[in-house]
VOMARRO-800114 format. One record per residue (C-alpha): x, z, y; residue in three letters. Coordinates in steps of 0.02 Angstrom, whole numbers, padded with zeros to 5 digits, always signed. Layout:
BEGIN
XZYALA...
//
This chain:
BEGIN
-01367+03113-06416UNK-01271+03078-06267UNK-01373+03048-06097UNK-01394+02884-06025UNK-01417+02862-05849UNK-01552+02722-05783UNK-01614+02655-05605UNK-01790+02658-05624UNK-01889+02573-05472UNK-02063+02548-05446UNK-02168+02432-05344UNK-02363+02429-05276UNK-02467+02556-05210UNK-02348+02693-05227UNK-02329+02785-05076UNK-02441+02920-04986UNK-02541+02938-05159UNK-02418+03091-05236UNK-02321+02969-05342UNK-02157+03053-05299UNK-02223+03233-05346UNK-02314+03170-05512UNK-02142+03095-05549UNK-02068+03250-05517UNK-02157+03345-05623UNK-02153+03219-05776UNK-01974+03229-05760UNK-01958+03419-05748UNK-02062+03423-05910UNK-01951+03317-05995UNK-01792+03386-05934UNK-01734+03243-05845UNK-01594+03253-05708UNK-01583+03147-05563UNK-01703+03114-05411UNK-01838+03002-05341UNK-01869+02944-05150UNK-01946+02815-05077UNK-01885+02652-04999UNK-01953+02502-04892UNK-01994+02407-05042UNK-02062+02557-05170UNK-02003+02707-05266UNK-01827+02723-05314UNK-01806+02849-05478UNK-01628+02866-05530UNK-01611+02990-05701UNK-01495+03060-05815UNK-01557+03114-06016UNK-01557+03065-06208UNK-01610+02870-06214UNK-01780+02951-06280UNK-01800+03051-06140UNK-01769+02906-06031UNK-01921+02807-06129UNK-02037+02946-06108UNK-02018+02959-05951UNK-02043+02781-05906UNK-02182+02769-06034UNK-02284+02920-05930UNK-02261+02803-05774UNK-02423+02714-05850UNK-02516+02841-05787UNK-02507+02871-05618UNK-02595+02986-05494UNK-02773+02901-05483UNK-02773+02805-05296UNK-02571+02754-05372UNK-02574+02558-05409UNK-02399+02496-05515UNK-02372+02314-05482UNK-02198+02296-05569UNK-02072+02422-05645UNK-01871+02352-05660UNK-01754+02476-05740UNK-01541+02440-05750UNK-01412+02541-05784UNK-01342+02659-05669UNK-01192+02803-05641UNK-01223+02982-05709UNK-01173+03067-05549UNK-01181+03250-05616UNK-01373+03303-05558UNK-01408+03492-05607UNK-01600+03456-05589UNK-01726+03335-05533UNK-01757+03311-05337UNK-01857+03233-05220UNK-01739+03143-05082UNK-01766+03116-04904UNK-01846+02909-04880UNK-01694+02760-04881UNK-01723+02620-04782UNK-01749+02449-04864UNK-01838+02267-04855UNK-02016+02320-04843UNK-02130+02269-04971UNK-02237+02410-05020UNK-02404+02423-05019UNK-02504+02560-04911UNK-02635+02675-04976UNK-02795+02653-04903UNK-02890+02795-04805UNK-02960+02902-04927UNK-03127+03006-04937UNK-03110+03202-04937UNK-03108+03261-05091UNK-03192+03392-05183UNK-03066+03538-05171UNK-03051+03510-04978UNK-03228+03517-04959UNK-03211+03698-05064UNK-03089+03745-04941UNK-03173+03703-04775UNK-03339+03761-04858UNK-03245+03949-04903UNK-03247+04102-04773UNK-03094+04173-04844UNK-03000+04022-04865UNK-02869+03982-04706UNK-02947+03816-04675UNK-03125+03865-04668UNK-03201+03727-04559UNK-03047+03657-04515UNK-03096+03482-04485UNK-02931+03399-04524UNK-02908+03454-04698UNK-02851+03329-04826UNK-02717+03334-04989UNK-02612+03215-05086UNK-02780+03148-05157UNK-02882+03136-04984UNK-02858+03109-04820UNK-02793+02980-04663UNK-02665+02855-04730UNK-02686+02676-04663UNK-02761+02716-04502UNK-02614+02837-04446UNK-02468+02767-04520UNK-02343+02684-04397UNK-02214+02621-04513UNK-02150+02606-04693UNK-02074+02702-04809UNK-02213+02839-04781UNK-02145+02997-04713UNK-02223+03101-04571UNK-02130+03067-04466UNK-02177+02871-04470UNK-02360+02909-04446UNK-02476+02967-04298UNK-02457+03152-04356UNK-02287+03153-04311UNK-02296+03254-04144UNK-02382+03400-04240UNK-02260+03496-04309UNK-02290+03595-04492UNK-02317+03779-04465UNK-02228+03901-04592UNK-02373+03919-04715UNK-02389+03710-04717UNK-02232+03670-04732UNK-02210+03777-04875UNK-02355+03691-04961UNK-02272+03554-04911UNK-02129+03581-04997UNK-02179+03661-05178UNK-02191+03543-05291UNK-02321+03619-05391UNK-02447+03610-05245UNK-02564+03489-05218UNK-02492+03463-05054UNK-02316+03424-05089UNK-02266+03267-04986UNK-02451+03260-04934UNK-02384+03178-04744UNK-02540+03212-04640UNK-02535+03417-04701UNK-02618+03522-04556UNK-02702+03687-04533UNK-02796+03762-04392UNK-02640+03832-04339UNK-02540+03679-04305UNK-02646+03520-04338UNK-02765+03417-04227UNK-02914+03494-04141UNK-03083+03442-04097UNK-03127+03452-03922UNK-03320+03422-03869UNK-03349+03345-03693UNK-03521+03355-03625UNK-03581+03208-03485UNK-03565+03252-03322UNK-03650+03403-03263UNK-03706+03443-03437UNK-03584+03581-03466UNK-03400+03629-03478UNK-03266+03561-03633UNK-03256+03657-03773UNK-03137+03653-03913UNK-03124+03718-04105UNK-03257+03749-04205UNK-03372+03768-04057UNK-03355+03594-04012UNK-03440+03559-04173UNK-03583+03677-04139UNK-03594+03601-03966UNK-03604+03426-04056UNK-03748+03486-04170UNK-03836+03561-04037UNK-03831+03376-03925UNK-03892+03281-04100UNK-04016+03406-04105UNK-04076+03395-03934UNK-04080+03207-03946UNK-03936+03139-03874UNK-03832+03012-03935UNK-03656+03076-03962UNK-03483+02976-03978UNK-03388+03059-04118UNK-03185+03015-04170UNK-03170+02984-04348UNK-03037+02891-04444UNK-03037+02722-04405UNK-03143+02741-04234UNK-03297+02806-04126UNK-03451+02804-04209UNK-03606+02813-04086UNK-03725+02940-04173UNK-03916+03027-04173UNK-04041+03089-04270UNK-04092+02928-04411UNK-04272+03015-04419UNK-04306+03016-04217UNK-04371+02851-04170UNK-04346+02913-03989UNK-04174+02932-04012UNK-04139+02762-04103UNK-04213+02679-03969UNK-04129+02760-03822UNK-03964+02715-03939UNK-04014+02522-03968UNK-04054+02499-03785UNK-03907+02549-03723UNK-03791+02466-03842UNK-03907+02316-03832UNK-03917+02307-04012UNK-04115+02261-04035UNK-04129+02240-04204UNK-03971+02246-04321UNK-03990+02381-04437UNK-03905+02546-04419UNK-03800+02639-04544UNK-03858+02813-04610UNK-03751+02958-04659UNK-03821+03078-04793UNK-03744+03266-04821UNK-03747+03200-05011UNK-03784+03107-05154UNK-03974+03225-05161UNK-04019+03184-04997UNK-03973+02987-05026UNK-04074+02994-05179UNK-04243+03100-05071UNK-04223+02932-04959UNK-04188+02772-05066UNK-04192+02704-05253UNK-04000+02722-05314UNK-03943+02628-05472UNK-03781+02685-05561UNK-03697+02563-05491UNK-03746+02594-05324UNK-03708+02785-05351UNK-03541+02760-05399UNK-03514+02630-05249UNK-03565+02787-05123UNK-03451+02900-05202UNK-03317+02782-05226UNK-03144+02864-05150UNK-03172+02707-04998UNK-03349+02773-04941UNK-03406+02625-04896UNK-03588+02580-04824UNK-03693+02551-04984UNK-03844+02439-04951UNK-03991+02525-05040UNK-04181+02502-05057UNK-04246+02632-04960UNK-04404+02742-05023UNK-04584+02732-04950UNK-04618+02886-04918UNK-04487+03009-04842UNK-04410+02884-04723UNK-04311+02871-04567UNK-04346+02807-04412UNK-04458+02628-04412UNK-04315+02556-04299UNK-04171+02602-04399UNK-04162+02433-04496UNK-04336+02342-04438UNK-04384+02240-04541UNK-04288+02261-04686UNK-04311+02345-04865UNK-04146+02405-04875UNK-04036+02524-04766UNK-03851+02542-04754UNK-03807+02711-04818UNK-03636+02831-04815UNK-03562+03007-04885UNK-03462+03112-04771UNK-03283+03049-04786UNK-03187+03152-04674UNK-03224+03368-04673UNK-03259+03333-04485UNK-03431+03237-04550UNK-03443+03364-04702UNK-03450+03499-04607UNK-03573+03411-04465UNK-03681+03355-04602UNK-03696+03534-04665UNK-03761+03601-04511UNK-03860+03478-04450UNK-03948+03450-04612UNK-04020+03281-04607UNK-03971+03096-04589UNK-03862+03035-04435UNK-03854+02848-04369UNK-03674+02816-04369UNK-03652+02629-04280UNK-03482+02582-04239UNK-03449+02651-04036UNK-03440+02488-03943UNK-03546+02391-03817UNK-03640+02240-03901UNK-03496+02111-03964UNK-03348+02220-03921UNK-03233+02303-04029UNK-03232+02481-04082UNK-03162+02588-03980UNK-03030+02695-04038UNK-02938+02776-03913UNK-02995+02943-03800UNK-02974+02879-03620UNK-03047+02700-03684UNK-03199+02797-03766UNK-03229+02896-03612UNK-03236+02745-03512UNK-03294+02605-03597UNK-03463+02722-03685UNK-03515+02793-03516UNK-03696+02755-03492UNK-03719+02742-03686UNK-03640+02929-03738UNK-03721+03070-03688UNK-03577+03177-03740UNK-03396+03135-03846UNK-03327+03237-04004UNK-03151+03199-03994UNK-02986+03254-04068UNK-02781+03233-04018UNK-02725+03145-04189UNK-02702+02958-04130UNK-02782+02821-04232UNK-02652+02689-04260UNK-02763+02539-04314UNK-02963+02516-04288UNK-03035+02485-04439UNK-03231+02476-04446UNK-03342+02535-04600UNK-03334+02441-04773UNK-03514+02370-04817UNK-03540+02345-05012UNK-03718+02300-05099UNK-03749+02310-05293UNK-03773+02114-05318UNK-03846+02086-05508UNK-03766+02235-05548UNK-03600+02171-05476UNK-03528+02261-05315UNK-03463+02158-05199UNK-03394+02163-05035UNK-03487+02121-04885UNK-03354+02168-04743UNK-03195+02249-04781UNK-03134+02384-04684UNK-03076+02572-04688UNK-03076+02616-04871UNK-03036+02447-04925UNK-02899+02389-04817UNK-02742+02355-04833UNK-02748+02342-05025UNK-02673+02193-05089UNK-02753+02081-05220UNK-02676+01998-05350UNK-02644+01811-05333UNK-02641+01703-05511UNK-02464+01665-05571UNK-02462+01472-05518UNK-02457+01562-05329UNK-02332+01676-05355UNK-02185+01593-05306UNK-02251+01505-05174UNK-02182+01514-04984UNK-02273+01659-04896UNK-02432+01605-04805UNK-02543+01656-04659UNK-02724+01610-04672UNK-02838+01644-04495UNK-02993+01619-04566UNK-03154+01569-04470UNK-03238+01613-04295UNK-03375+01721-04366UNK-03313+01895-04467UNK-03152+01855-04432UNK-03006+01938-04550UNK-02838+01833-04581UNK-02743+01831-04715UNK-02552+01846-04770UNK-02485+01804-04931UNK-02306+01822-05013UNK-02228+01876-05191UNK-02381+01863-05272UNK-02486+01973-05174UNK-02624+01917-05028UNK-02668+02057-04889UNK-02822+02042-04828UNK-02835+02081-04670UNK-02988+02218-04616UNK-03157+02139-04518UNK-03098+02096-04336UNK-03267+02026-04262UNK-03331+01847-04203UNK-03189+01748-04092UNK-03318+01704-03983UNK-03257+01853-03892UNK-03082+01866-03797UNK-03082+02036-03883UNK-03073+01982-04057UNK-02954+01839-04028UNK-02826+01982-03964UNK-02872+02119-04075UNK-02830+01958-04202UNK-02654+01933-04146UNK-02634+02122-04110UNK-02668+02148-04310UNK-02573+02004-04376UNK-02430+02078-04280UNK-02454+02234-04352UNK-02459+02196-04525UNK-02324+02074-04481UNK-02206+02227-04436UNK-02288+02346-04567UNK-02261+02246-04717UNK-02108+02153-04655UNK-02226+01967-04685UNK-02153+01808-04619UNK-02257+01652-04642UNK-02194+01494-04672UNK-02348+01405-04664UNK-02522+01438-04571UNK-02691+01363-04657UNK-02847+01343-04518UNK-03021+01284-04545UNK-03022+01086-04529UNK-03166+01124-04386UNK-03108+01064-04217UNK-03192+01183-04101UNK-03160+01339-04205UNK-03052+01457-04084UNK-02982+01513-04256UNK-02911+01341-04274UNK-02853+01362-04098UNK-02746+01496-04131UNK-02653+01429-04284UNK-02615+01279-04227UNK-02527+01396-04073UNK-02441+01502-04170UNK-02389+01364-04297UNK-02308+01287-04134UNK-02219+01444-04065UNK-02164+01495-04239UNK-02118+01311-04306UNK-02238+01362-04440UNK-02312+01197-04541UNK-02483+01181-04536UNK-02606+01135-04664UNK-02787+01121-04632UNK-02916+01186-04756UNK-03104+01117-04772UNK-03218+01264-04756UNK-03309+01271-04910UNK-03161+01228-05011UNK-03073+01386-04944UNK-03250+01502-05007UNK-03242+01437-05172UNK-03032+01429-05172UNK-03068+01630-05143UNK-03179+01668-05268UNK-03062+01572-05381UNK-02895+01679-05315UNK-02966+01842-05323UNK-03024+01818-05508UNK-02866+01759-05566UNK-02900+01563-05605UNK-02761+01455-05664UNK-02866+01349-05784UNK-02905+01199-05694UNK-03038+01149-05599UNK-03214+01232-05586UNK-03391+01195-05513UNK-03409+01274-05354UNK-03573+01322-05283UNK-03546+01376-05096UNK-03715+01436-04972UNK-03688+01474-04817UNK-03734+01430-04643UNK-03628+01278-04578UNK-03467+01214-04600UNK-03363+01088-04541UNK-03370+00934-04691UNK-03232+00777-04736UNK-03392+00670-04669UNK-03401+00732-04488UNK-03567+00840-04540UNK-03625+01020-04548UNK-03603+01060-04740UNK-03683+01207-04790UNK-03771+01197-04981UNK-03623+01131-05086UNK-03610+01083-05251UNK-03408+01043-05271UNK-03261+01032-05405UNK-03129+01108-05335UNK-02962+01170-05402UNK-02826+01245-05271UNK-02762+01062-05205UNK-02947+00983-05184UNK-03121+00973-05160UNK-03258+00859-05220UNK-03412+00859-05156UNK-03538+00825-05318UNK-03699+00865-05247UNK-03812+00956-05080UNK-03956+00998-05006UNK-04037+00839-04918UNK-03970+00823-04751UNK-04090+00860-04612UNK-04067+00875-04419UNK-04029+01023-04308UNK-04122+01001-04143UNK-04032+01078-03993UNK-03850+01096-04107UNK-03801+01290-04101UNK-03992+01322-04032UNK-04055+01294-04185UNK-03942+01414-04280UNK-04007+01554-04142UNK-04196+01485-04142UNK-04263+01476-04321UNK-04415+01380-04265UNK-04325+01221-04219UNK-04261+01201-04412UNK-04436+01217-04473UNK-04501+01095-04372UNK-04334+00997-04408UNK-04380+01016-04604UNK-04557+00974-04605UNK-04539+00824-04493UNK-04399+00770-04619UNK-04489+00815-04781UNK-04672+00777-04716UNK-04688+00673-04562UNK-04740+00759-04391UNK-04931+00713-04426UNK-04930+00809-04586UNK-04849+00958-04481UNK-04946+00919-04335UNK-05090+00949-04430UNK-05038+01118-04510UNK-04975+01184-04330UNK-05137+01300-04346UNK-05067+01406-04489UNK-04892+01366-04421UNK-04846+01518-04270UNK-04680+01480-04270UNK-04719+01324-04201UNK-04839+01364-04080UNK-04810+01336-03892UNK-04657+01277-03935UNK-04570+01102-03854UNK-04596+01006-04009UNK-04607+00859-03945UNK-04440+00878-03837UNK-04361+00923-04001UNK-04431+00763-04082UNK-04360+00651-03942UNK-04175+00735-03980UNK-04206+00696-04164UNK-04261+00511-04137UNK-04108+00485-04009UNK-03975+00577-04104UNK-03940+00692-03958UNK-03880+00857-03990UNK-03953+00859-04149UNK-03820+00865-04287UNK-03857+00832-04475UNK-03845+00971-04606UNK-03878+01015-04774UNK-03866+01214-04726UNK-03933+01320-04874UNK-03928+01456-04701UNK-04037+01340-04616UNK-04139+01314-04762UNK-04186+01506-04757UNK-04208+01510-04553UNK-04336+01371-04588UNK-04422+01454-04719UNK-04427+01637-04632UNK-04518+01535-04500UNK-04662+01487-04584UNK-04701+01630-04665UNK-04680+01728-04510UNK-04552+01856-04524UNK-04421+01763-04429UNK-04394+01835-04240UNK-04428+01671-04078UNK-04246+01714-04062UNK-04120+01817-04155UNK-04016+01946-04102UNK-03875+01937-04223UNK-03817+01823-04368UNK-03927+01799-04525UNK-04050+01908-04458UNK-04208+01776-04506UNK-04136+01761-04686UNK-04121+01937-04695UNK-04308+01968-04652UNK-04350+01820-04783UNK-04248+01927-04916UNK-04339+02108-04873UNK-04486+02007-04897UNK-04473+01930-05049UNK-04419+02109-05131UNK-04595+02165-05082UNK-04665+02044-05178UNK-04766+02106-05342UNK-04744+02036-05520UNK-04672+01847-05558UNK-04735+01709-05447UNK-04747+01543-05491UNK-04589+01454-05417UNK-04584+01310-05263UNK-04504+01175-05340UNK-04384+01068-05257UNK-04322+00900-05325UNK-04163+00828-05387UNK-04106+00659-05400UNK-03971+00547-05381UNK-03903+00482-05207UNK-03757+00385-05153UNK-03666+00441-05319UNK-03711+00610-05262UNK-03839+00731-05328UNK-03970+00781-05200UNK-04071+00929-05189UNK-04233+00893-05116UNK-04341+01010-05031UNK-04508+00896-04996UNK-04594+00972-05140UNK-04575+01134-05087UNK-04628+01132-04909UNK-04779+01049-04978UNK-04822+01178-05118UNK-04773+01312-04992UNK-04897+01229-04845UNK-05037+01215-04942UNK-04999+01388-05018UNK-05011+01472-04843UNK-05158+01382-04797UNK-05251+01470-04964UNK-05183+01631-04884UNK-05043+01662-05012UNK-04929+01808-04912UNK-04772+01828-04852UNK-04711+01946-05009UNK-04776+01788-05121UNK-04720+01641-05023UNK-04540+01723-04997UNK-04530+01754-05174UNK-04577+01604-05246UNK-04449+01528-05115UNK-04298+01613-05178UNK-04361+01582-05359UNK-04381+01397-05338UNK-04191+01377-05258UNK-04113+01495-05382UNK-04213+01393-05517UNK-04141+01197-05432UNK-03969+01270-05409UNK-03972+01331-05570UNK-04036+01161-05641UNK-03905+01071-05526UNK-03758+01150-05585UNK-03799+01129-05778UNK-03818+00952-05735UNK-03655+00942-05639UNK-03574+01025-05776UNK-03655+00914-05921UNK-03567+00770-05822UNK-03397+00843-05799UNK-03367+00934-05943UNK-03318+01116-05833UNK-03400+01261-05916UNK-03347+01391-05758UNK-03436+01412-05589UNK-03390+01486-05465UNK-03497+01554-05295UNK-03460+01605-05113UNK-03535+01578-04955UNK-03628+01689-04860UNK-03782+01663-04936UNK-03706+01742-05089UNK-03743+01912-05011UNK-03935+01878-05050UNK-03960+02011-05170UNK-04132+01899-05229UNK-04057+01756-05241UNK-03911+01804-05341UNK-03998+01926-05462UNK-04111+01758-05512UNK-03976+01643-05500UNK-03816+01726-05598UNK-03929+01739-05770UNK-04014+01561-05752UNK-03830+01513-05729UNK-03779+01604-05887UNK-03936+01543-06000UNK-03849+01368-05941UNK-03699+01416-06067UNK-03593+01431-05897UNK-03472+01562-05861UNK-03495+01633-05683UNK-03347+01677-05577UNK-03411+01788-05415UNK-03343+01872-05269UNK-03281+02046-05290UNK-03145+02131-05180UNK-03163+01989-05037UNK-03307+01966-04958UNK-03426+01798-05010UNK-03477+01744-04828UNK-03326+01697-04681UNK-03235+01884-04691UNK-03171+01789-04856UNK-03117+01618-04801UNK-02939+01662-04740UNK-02895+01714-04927UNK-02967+01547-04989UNK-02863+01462-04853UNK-02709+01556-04904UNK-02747+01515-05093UNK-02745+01309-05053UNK-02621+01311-04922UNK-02501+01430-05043UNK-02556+01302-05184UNK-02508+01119-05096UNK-02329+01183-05058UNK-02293+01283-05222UNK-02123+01251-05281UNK-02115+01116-05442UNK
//
């Protein structure tokens, strides 16, 4: 049979994953001639053999290297140019469109090596493979070569580059390559007067000795500084939260491994797999009662944010230190991570006692991933290193729509950019209400701009007119000549849910919880029962609208909405006269708030399922006179509730009919949930049978709702998605109901979601028909 010559090119995640050397070797064991290399836009195989040949090979493309993601492949015909053998070629140029491999966790025969006396890169802390190692956060440009990535000033020694170069090692075309003969190195640098700089291996004993000792030590990972100390000293936590002014938000916790996260909290499979997942993400876990860390590493809370060495730098400090570390993100208290050497010498002065640094740049900052085990789904609470930049997979009717750029919202900001089928979500940025954020916002978009060659034609924004999200847009819409489209809020959670699950079937019940969001009606929406589809939004039903005394005080100071609830359900006499069981509510300017309800003065309407919980956390006496960050009342509310022994009897809320809308009352319940606290039910029971009773009315609401449209499919977001308690009562009433459930997954339910839901309705409205 004579050979046939084909063009073979493949698109997706196909670069810096070994795709090129697994081709190789297919070929080479099908005696095919020819060559692959990359390009802008994807792999490029051109090969010579028998037509059969030719099919086998393309039919062993199906399975790629493991961390390898195909999106299309498009074969033609092409010229037999004479090839002896099968090469790999030097990168060509072209339009960029391929994807980039997220950083990935060291992997098990790295962690032989550094772990191995007689091995060359015994506790070499830079040691990674074709299946581990740096990728996002030092790559500088596309195709991915070397020399387009932040290793590019360390040139391969002899032994490297001949790993480099062998096809049959696992190293071949593995771009960040190193050894401790020509790679990064650590270099330890005590605070002043504490000692001189030491490099090597010694700067890791030097670290171990400050964690040790106490201090609190700034170490260089992947995508940042991490601030970090002992998670069992209480002494040390504190010293760490009072410098960072970070009083109460919980603290993530490495383990050394999967044993010691099992001697410290209750692990499902699920929640297993999520830790050892190739991203390493922070895993939200119920922690165990009796070996424990420190009281102030997550007060408060049940659960506890927990993480597996991803890089050999934190394998081989978790080995020698031999219990948990506190690894918070390096920055001061609503700042950015710090990434850079001079910046982290500077800026973490008077919160470092000493820095663990290396000379291999970082090219992006890219926090943590957070995932939690949600009714045995995993879903994505903030997106970040691990995660980021894989694409997801918009449905078909978006495909050939004109490339998008969605900002998002002000709090957990990420944007969005869409085009040929494919949405990149951008990694967590922060809250705008900081300068930082809004630069390291427009820094990132112009990064992933220039990375992935993205043009928008149109920018979506939140339809809320004081969001400095919004702000921007509508600036760079202008400077750009960029259209505009504006996107409700809640529309854009529930558009996201429906994008990253694929939806192209019409419309579907939406269910979105959150805090507050800007409505058609002027008011703070918040508890949302919708139909939506990609072009619109209907609101079908809410939580009863109640006041928020003081505006933006009221989110901070949980006592104002339970006063604000009781009044409304109740009457003040009926709360007056429970203010003795009510602490919350004690010494507090109630009647000042009153007077700004009766008046209408800075006290804005809302039917805020987040408010709801503030209100509730209140009563029962686990919510804080004041937080100190986001959710933090709801969160307590939640730990409490999963305290709570055996099934409680639910607090009922009512629903009924209102201005052609369905209304979710909660007067019964703050009654049943009064005069339960007043026959000294606790704060394990009354939490409980809160979260029962809303999952319950939701529940009840939505079968309603979907009795009355005729849509079998629902789909949730919001924030208040991320309520493990809620969710794991809510998703099976939902299914008893006969409905099919459509949740969150790979973007995350609360505001580090909405730019994808923007992108989804913007990309929708201006789809070519």
């Amino acid at each position: 049979m004579p050979d046939c010559a084909e063009e073979i090119f493949v698109t997706g995640l196909v670069q810096g994953v070994g795709f090129r050397p697994f081709v190789w070797r297919l070929a080479q064991r099908l005696g095919v001639r020819g060559y692959v290399s990359n390009r802008g836009d994807g792999v490029r195989i051109v090969a010579a053999a028998p037509a059969d040949l030719l099919e086998a090979l393309v039919a062993g493309l199906a399975t790629p290297p493991p961390h390898a993601r195909i999106a299309s492949i498009r074969r033609c015909v092409a010229q037999d140019a004479g090839w002896q053998d099968f090469t790999i070629q030097a990168s060509q140029p072209g339009t960029v469109q391929a994807g980039i491999v997220a950083d990935l966790a060291v992997c098990p025969a790295c962690v032989v090596e550094i772990t191995d006396p007689k091995n060359r890169r015994y506790q070499y802390a830079f040691t990674n493979c074709t299946d581990c190692g740096p990728r996002f956060s030092i790559v500088t440009g596309i195709p991915y070569d070397r020399a387009r990535t932040t290793m590019a000033a360390f040139a391969m020694c002899q032994t490297c580059g001949a790993e480099y170069a062998n096809p049959q090692d696992r190293r071949f075309h593995a771009q960040p390559v190193a050894c401790p003969a020509c790679g990064p190195q650590l270099e330890f640098l005590p605070g002043v007067g504490d000692g001189a700089r030491v490099e090597g291996n010694e700067a890791l004993n030097q670290t171990v000795a400050s964690l040790r000792a106490g201090q609190i030590v700034a170490i260089k990972g992947i995508g940042g500084f991490h601030l970090a100390c002992l998670a069992r000293s209480e002494q040390a936590v504190a010293v760490l939260r009072a410098r960072k002014n970070r009083p109460t938000r919980p603290l993530a916790v490495m383990v050394r491994d999967m044993r010691m996260a099992e001697a410290y909290a209750h692990l499902c499979h699920a929640e297993r797999k999520a830790l050892e997942d190739v991203s390493a993400p922070v895993v939200l876990v119920r922690r165990k009662t009796g070996q424990s860390f420190a009281s102030n590493v997550a007060p408060g809370m049940e659960r506890v944010g927990l993480l597996l060495p991803y890089t050999p730098l934190h394998v081989l400090l978790l080995n020698q230190i031999d219990e948990p570390l506190v690894m918070s993100s390096a920055n001061r208290s609503g700042q950015p991570q710090v990434v850079d050497n001079v910046a982290a010498l500077a800026e973490l002065q008077g919160i470092a006692d000493a820095w663990l640094m290396h000379d291999r740049p970082i090219a992006r900052r890219l926090d943590d991933s957070v995932v939690r085990v949600l009714a045995g789904h995993t879903g994505v609470l903030r997106r970040g290193r691990g995660l980021a930049p894989e694409p997801l997979q918009l449905p078909a009717v978006l495909a050939k729509s004109p490339p998008v750029l969605g900002v998002g919202g002000d709090l957990k900001a990420a944007f969005c950019l869409t085009q040929r089928g494919r949405a990149l979500l951008s990694h967590h940025l922060g809250d705008m209400a900081q300068l930082a954020t809004e630069q390291a916002m427009l820094a990132g978009l112009a990064d992933y701009r220039a990375l992935f060659g993205q043009t928008p034609a149109i920018v979506a924004v939140d339809a809320h007119p004081a969001y400095r999200s919004r702000a921007v847009g509508k600036k760079l819409a202008g400077d750009h000549g960029w259209l505009l489209e504006t996107v409700w809020h809640h529309h854009a959670h529930i558009a996201a849910t429906m994008a990253e699950n694929g939806w192209e079937q019409g419309p579907v019940l939406g269910l979105a919880l959150d805090g507050t969001g800007y409505g058609p009606d002027g008011a703070l929406w918040g508890c949302e029962m919708l139909v939506c589809d990609y072009a619109h939004m209907t609101r079908m039903g809410h939580l009863s609208m109640v006041p928020m005394p003081g505006g933006e005080k009221a989110v901070r100071e949980p006592w104002r909405m339970l006063l604000a609830h009781l009044d409304h359900a109740l009457g003040a006499d009926a709360t007056n006269q429970a203010q003795g069981v009510l602490r919350a509510l004690q010494a507090k300017p109630v009647d000042t708030m009153r007077a700004m309800v009766r008046t209408g003065v800075n006290a804005p309407m809302t039917s805020s399922a987040g408010r709801l919980f503030d209100a509730m956390a209140a009563l029962v006496g686990c919510a804080p006179p004041k937080l100190s960050y986001e959710g933090e009342a709801a969160m307590r509310l939640e730990a409490l509730a999963e305290q709570a022994e055996g099934a409680l009897a639910p607090l009922a809320f009512d629903l009924r009919m209102a201005g052609g809308l369905l209304e979710m009352d909660p007067t019964p319940m703050w009654r049943a949930a009064l005069h339960r606290l007043q026959g000294g039910s606790t704060g394990p029971e009354l939490a409980y049978a809160f979260h029962a009773g809303l999952a319950r009315a939701l529940a009840t609401a939505m079968r309603q709702l979907a009795e009355r449209t005729g849509l079998g499919t629902v789909a949730l977001s919001g924030g208040v998605m991320h309520n493990g308690v809620l969710v794991g009562m809510l998703l099976p009433l939902l299914q008893e109901a006969g409905l099919k459930v459509l949740m969150p997954s790979h973007a995350p339910a609360g505001d580090g979601g909405l730019a994808l839901g923007q992108a989804a309705v913007a990309a929708y409205r201006h789809r070519p028909v």
